[in-house]
C-alpha positions in Angstrom: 1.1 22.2 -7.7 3.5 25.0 -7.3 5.3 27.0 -3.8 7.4 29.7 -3.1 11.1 28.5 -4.3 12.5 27.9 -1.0 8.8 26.4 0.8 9.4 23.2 -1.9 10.1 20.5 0.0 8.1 21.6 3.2 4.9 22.0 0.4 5.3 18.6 -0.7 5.6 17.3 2.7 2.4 18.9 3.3 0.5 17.6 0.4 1.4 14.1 1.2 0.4 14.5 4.6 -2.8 16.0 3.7 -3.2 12.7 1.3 -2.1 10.5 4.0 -5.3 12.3 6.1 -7.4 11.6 3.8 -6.6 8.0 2.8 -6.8 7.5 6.6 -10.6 9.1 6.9 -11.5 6.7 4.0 -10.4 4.3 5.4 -12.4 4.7 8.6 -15.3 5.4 6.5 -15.0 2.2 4.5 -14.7 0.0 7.9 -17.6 1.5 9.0 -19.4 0.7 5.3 -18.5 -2.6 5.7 -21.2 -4.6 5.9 -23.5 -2.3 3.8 -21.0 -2.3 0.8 -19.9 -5.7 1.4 -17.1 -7.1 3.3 -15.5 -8.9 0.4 -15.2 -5.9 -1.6 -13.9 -3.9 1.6 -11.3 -6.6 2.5 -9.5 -6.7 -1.3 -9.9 -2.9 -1.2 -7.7 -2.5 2.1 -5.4 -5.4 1.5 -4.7 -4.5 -2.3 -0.7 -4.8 -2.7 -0.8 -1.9 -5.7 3.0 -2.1 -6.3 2.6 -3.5 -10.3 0.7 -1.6 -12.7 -1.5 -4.3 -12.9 -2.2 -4.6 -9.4 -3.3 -0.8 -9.2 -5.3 -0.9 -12.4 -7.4 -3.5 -10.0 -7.5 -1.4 -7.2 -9.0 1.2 -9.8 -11.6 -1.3 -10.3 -12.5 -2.0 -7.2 -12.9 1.5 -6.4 -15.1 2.3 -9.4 -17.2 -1.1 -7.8 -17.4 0.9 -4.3 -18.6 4.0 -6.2 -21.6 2.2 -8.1 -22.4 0.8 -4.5 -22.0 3.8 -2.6 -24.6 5.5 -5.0 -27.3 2.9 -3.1 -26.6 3.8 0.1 -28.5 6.7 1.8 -26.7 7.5 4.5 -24.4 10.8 5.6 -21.2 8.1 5.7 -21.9 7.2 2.2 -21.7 10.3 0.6 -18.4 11.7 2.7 -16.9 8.1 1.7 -17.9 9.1 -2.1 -16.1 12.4 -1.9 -12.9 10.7 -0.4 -12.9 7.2 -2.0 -10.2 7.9 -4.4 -8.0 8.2 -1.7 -8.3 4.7 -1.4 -5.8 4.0 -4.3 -2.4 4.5 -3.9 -0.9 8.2 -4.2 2.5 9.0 -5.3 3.9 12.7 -3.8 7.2 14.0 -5.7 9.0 17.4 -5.2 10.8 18.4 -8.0 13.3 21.3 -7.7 16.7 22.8 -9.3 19.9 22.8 -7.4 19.8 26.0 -6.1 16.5 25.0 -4.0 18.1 21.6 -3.0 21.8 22.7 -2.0 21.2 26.4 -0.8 17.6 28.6 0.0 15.4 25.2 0.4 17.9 23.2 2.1 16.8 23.5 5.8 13.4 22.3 4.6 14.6 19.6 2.5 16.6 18.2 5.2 13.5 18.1 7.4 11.6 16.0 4.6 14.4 13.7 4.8 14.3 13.3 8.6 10.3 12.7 8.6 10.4 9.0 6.9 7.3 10.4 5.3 7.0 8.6 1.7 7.8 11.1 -0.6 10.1 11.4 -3.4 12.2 14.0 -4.2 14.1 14.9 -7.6 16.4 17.6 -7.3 17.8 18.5 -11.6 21.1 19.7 -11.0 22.6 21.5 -13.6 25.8 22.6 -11.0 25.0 25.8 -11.1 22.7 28.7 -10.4 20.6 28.2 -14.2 17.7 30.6 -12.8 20.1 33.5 -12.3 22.7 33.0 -15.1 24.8 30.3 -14.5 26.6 31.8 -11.7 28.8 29.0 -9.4 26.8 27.5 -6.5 27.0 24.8 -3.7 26.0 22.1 -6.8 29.4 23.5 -8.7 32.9 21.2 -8.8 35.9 21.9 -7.3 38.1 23.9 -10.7 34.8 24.2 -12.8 34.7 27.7 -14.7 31.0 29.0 -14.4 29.9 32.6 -14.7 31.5 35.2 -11.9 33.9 31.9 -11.5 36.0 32.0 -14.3 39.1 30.9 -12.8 37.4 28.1 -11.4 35.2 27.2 -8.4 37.9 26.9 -5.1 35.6 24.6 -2.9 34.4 21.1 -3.7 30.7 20.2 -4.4 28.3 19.8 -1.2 28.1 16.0 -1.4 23.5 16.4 -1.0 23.8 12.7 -1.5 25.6 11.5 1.5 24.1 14.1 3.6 21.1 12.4 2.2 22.3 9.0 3.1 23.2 10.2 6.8 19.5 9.8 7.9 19.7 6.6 7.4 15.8 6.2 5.8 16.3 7.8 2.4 16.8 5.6 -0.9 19.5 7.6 -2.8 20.5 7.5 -6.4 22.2 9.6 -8.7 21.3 9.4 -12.6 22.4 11.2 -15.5 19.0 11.4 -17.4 20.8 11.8 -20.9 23.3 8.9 -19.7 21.3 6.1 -19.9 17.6 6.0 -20.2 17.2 2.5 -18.8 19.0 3.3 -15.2 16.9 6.5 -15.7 13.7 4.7 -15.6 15.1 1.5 -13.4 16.1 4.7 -10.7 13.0 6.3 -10.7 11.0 3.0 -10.5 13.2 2.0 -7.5 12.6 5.5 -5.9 8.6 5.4 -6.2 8.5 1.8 -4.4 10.9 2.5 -1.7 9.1 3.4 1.5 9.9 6.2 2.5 11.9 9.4 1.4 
């Protein structure tokens, strides 16, 4: 889903609170199910770990079980359960953005989605400067690095996003160099989606 360019963060905090509503209405719904779906299949639903792959492919099974059982009940429950059910698995919320969302016109928002201890993830692809506009020097640039309209060199430091980051004291933070190594790459973004919170 896309936002506005500066909304980002507060957008994706928004959809994962939406999904966290839902998963929550499910949830009640399926406690309520109980004993017409049965409570052996509600009890591994709710208490499914879903951290490995394989332990999430199971949770997909059990779902697609509570579907085919859902279909047999007649009742007004069933059929709001059958439209939220899915919610049931685990859902992974990431807001992607550039640096010039992250550092500058998003960063009030970003900052917020930090604060919340909601569990969202958030990539920010720095390039260290302004890429949408031209390459122009931005709060992502070095201290000395030449960029467009800074040819002589930026004259102030980069904003450090990381340890501002780090000063909430919730966040998992990591920096990676994508093209660096592919294995941290993966390892990082692994680590990122089973931390929980932002």
């Amino acid at each position: 889903s896309n936002s506005l360019f500066e909304d980002n963060a507060e957008y994706g905090l928004g959809i994962k609170l939406a999904v966290k509503k839902k998963q929550e209405i499910s949830i009640d719904l399926l406690l309520k199910l109980k004993n017409e779906i049965g409570k052996e299949l509600v009890d591994d639903i709710l208490n499914a770990p879903e951290i490995t792959e394989a332990e999430i492919a199971e949770q997909k099974k059990n779902i697609k079980e509570l579907i085919q059982r859902l279909q047999q009940i007649d009742s007004a429950a069933a059929k709001r359960l059958m439209q939220f059910c899915n919610y049931l698995c685990k859902k992974s919320v990431w807001i992607i953005g550039g640096d010039g969302w992250a550092y500058d016109i998003g960063f009030g928002g970003l900052d917020h989605v930090l604060a919340s201890g909601e569990n969202v993830n958030i990539l920010v692809l720095d390039t260290e400067v302004y890429s949408n506009t031209g390459g122009q020097k931005s709060k992502a640039t070095p201290l000395g690095a030449s960029a467009k309209f800074s040819i002589n060199g930026k004259r102030n430091p980069k904003k450090d996003l990381a340890m501002q980051a780090i000063a909430h004291g919730t966040a998992y933070v990591a920096q990676i160099a994508m093209g660096a190594n592919d294995t941290h790459t993966v390892r990082t973004i692994l680590e990122a989606e089973a931390f929980p919170g932002p």
